[in-house]
C-alpha positions in Angstrom: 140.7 133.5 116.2 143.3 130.6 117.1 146.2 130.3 115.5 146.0 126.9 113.8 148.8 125.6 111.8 148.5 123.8 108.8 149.2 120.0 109.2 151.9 118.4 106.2 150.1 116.4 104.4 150.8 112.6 105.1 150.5 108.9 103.9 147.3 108.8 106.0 145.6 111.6 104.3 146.5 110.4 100.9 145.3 107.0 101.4 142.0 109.0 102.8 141.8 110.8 99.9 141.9 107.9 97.8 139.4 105.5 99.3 136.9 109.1 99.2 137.5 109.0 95.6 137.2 105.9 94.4 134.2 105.7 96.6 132.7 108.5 95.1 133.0 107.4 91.4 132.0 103.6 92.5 128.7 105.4 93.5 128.6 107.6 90.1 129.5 104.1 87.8 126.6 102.0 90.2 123.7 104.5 90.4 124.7 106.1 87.0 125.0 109.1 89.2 127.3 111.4 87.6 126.7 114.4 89.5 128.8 112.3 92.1 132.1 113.4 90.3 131.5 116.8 90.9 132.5 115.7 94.5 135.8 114.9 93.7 137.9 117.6 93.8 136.1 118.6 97.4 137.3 115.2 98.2 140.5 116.0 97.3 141.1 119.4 98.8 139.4 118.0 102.3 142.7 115.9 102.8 145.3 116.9 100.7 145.0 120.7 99.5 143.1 121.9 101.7 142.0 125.1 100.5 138.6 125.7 101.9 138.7 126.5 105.8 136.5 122.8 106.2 136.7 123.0 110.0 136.8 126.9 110.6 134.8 127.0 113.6 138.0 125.4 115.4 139.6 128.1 115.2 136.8 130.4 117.2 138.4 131.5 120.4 135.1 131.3 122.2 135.1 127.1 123.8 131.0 127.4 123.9 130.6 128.3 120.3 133.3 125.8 119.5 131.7 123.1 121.7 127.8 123.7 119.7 129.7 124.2 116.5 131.0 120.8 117.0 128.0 119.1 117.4 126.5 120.8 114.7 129.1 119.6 112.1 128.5 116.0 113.7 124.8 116.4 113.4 124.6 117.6 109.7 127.4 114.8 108.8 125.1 112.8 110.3 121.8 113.6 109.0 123.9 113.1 105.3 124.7 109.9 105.5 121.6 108.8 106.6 120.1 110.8 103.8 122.1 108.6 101.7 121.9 105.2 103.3 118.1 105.6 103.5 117.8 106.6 99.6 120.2 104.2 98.2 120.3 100.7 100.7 118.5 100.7 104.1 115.6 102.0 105.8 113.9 101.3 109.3 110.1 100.6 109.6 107.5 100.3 112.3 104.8 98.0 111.3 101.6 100.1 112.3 98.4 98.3 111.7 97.5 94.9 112.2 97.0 94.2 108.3 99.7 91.9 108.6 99.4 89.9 112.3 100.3 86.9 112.8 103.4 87.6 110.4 104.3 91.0 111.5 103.0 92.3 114.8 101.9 95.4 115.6 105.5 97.3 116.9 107.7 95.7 114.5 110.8 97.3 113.7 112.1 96.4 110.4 115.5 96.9 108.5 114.2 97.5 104.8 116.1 97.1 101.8 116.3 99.0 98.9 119.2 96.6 97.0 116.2 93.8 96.5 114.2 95.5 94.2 117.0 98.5 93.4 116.6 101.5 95.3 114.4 104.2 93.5 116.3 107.7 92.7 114.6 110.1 94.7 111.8 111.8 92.8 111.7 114.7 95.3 115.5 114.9 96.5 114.9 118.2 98.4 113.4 116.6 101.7 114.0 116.3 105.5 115.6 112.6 106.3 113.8 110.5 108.9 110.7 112.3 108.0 108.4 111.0 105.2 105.9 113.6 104.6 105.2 116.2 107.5 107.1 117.8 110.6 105.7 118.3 113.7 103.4 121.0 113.7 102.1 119.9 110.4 104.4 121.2 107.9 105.9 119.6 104.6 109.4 118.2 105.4 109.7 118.0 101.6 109.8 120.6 98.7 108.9 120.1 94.9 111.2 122.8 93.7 112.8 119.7 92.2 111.1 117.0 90.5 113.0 114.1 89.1 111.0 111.0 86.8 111.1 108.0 87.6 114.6 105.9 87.8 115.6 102.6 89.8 119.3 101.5 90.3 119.7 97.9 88.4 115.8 96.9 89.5 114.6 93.7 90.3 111.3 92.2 90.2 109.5 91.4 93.3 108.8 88.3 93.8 105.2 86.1 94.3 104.5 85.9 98.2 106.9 89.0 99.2 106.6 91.3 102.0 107.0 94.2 100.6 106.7 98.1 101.9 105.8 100.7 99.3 104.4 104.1 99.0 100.3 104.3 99.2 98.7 104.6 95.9 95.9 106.1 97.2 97.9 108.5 98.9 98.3 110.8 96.4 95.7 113.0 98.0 95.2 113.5 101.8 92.6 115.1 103.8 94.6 118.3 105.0 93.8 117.5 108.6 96.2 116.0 110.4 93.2 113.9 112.2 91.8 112.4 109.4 94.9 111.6 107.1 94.8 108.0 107.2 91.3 108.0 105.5 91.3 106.7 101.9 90.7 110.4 100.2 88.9 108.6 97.3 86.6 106.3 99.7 85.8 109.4 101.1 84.5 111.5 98.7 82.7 108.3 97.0 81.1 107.7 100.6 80.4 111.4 101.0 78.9 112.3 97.6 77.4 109.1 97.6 75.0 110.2 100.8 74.8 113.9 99.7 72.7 113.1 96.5 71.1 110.5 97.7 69.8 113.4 100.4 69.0 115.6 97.7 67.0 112.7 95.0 65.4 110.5 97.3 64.4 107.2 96.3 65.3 107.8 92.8 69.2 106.5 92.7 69.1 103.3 90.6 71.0 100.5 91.4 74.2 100.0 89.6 73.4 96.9 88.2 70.9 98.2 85.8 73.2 100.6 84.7 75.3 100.0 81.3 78.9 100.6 82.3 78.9 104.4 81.1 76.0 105.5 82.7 77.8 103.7 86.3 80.7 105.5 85.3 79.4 108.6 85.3 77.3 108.2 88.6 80.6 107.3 90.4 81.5 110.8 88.5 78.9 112.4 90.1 79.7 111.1 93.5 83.2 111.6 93.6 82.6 114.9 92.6 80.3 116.0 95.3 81.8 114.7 97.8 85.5 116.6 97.3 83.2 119.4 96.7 82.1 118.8 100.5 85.4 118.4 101.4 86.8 121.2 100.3 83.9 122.9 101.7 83.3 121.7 105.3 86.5 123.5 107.6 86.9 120.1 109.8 88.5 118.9 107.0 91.1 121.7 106.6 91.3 121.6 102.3 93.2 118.6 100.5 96.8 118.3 100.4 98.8 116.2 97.1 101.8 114.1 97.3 104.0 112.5 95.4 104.7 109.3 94.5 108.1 108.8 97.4 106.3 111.4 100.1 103.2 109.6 100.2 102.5 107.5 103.2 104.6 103.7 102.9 102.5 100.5 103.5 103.5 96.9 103.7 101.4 94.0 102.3 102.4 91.1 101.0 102.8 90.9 97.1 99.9 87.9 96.1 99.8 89.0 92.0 102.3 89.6 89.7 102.7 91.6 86.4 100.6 89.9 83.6 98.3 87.3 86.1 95.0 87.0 86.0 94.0 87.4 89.8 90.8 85.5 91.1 89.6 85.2 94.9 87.0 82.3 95.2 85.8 81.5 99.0 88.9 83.6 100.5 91.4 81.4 98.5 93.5 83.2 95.8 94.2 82.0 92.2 96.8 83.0 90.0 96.3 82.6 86.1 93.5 79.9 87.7 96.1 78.0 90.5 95.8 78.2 94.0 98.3 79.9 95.7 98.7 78.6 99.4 97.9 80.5 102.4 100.5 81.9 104.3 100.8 79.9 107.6 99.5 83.0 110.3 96.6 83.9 107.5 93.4 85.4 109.5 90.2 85.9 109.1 87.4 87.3 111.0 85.6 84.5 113.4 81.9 85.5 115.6 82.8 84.2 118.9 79.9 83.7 121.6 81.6 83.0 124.5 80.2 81.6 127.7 82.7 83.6 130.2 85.6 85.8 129.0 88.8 84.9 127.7 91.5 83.5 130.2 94.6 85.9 130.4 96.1 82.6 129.9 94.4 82.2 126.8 94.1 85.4 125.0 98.5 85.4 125.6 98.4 81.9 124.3 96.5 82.8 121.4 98.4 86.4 121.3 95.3 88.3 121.0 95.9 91.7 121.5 93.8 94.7 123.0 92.4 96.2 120.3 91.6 92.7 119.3 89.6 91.7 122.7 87.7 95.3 122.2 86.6 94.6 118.5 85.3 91.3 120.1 83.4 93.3 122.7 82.1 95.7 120.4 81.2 93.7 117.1 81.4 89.9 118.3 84.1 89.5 115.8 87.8 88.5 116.2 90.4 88.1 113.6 92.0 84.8 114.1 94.1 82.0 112.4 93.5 78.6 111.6 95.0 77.5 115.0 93.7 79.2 117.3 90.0 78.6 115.8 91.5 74.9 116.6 92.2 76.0 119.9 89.4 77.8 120.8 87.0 74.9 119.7 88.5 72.7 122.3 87.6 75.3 125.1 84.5 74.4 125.2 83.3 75.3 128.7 84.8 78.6 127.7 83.5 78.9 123.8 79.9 78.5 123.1 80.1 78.8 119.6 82.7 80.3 116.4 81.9 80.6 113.1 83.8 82.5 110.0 82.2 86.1 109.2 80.8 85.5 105.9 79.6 88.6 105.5 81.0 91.1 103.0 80.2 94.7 101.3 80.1 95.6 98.1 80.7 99.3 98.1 83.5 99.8 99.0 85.7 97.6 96.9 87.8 98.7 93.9 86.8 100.4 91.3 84.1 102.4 93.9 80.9 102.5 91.6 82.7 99.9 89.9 78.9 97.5 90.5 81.1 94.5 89.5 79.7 92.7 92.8 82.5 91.7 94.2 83.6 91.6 98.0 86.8 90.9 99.9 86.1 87.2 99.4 85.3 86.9 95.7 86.7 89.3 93.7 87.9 89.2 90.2 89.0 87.8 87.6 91.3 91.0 87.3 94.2 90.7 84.9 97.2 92.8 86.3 99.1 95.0 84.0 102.3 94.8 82.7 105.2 96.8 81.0 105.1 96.3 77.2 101.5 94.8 77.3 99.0 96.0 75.3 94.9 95.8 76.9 91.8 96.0 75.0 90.1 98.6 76.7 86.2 98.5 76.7 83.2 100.3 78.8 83.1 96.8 81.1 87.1 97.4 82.1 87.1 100.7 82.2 86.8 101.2 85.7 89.3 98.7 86.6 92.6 100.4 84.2 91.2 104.0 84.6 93.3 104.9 87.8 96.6 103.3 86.5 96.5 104.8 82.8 95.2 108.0 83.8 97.3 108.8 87.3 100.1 106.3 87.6 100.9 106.8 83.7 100.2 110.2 83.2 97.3 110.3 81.0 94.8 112.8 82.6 93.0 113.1 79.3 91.9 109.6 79.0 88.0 110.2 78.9 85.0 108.1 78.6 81.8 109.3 76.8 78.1 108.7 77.4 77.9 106.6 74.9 80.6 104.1 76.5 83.0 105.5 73.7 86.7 105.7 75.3 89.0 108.6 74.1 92.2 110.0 75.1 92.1 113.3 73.9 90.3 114.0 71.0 91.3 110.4 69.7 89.0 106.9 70.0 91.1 104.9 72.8 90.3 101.2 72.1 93.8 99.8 73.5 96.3 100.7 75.7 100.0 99.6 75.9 100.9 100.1 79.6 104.2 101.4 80.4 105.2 100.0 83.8 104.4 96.7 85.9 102.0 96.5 88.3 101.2 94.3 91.7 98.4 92.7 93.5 98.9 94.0 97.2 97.1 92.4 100.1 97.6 92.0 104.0 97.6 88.6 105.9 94.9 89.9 108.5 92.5 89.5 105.3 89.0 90.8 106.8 90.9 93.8 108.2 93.8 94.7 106.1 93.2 97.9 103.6 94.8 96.8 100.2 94.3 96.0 97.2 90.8 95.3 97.3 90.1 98.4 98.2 92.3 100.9 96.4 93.4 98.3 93.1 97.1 97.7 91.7 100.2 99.2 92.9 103.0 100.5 90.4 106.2 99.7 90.2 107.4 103.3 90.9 105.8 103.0 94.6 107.8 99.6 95.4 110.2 100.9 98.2 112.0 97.6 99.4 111.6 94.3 101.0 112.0 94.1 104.9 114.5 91.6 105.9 114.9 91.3 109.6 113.0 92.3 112.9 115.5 94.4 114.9 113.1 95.2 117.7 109.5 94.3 118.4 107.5 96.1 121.1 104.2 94.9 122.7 102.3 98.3 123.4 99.9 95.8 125.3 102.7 94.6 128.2 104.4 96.4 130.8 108.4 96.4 130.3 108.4 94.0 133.1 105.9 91.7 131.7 106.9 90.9 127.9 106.9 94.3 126.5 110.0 93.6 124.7 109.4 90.4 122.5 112.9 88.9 123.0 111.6 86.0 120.7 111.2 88.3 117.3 114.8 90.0 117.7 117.3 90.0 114.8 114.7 87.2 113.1 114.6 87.0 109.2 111.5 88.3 108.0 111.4 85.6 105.1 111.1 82.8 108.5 108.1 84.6 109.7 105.1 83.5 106.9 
């Protein structure tokens, strides 16, 4: 060992030791964190006592063990303080999906903050930072041997028209295999089950619309349940994996209905408690384009259509697109032959699955959204719609309906409910191909993670590094300037 001397203690350490301190109990008094003050006295032996051998590995007399030693203690310093930063006030995100395009592209990097809408306490504190869910090779970076309820440090509503990133509701269960994660678990076993007793009563499935409510319950029972059975039976899928509420996979949609609105789409448009609510400005939709020769380079940059938009084109005939380039692309007409909106719109797989309201993805609702402290009659014909939030947002596995359209929670009769948190109205500005809340239904206020507020770096998968791959224009932009 080297022989290191103790250092006196000076004005320098004592002014450290005070600004750790009253750091410390700033965090405890503003997060209402008071396991913080435990830190104290470490605090205070670090620079002025120092009684525990903090930097003992400088006294090894081997330099290479020394040298790694030293980057170790900079790397787990590190790795805690952005532990920290990204519980408590900042987190990056990579837009991945174009649910959001024309607003946020595809390579997005976002600063996200958790001080808008008060950053959540984590619920599963014993996890990896920089990793949400998995490490490579597949396993969890997180462990439940701690499980905390559900806190937020001086919360904030989010606001109507909000970007907002938050964890999947859906996500709560994944298909184990790595491949086939980003499938909607529930879709899945609705789509599966769905086909696997249709194979075995053929031509005898009646059609949801001439079902009561209970009896269309309990098909979408039947098909839920046979298709996880699949699942869990078929090795391509590898088993089922659950998650909790901050592991599960984050998304970012725009927030279009609030606690307590009625929520309506009519023709695309969306009302609010019955008003329109404008469009944002880069708001697409899916177009058929016939075309008479392809798209200029010129063009598709102009228009910035991407790749994977050009191929959809190839492949279907349909193109997402906004109001202006539609405008555009009618005035190239030795290019355009024809473009018209795609009206066309399923049934099946909008929320509640086996729901047979009828709606689609351009009229949908009314749907009132719940709110903390409000209290919802609950009958057989809005069953389907409050089931999910009652039972697995709010913790009430035993809420049951009965053949007979009778709704219990436990042995009780269940006629109203009082809900216990707000909820949101999720959807994406790409509207014909974002995955949101049409499709999986309202999004609690325990999954809200924070509000992006500024593009640091945007990169065009589609461009060479010498040919735009950087978008220079997006850098250090305000998210709030991009709608």
């Amino acid at each position: 060992m080297k022989d290191l001397t103790r250092k006196p203690t000076t004005w320098a350490d004592w002014l450290k030791a005070i600004a750790a301190i009253a750091a410390l109990t700033a965090f405890a008094v503003w997060a209402s964190a008071w396991w913080a003050l435990l830190l104290i006295p470490f605090a205070f032996d670090l620079y002025i006592t120092r009684r525990i051998r903090w930097s003992w590995w400088k006294e090894l007399e081997n330099p290479v063990t020394r040298f790694i030693m030293s980057w170790v203690d900079a790397i787990v310093f590190a790795l805690v303080a952005v532990y920290f930063i990204n519980i408590y006030f900042f987190q990056n995100y990579t837009i991945p999906s174009s649910s959001l395009e024309k607003s946020l592209l595809v390579g997005d990097y976002l600063f996200v903050s958790k001080m808008t809408y008060g950053p959540r306490v984590p619920q599963t504190p014993l996890h990896l930072p920089l990793v949400q869910h998995t490490l490579p090779g597949g396993a969890k970076s997180y462990s439940e041997l701690i499980k905390r309820p559900y806190k937020r440090v001086h919360p904030h509503p989010v606001a109507q028209g909000d970007i907002v990133v938050f964890n999947y509701p859906s996500g709560d269960t994944v298909v184990a295999n790595p491949r086939l994660q980003a499938m909607d678990y529930y879709a899945l076993c609705h789509a599966y089950g769905q086909q696997l007793v249709a194979q075995q009563t053929p031509g005898t499935l009646p059609a949801p619309e001439n079902l009561t409510p209970a009896q269309r319950h309990k098909l979408a029972q039947i098909y839920h349940n046979a298709g996880r059975d699949y699942i869990l039976r078929e090795p391509e899928f590898e088993g089922i994996i659950a998650r909790p509420v901050d592991r599960r996979e984050n998304y970012v949609k725009r927030c279009v209905g609030l606690p307590g609105q009625t929520l309506q789409i009519k023709e695309r448009i969306i009302y609010t408690d019955g008003v329109e609510q404008p469009e944002p400005t880069n708001v697409q939709y899916n177009y058929r384009l016939r075309l008479r020769q392809s798209l200029p380079e010129a063009v598709t940059r102009e228009l910035r259509l991407s790749d994977d938009d050009l191929v959809t084109l190839h492949q279907t005939g349909l193109i997402p697109l906004t109001q202006a380039a539609v405008q555009r692309l009618q005035q190239l007409t030795d290019i355009v032959e024809s473009i018209e909106l795609d009206t066309l719109a399923s049934t099946d797989d909008i929320y509640p699955l086996g729901g047979g309201t009828g709606w689609t993805r351009d009229n949908y609702g009314p749907v009132w959204i719940p709110q903390r402290g409000a209290t919802l009659q609950l009958t057989p014909d809005n069953y389907a719609i409050y089931e999910r939030p009652i039972r697995i947002y709010e913790g009430h596995a035993d809420l049951h309906m009965l053949d007979d359209g009778t709704i219990m929670m436990g042995d009780s009769i269940c006629s109203e409910y009082t809900f216990t948190m707000d909820y949101y109205w999720m959807m994406g500005d790409n509207r014909h191909n974002s995955a949101d809340s049409r499709y999986w239904g309202f999004v609690p206020e325990d999954h809200v993670v924070g509000k992006p507020i500024m593009v640091w770096l945007s990169i065009d998968k589609d461009r060479s590094w010498f040919d735009g791959r950087l978008r220079l224009s997006r850098l250090f932009r305000w998210v709030d300037n991009m709608h």
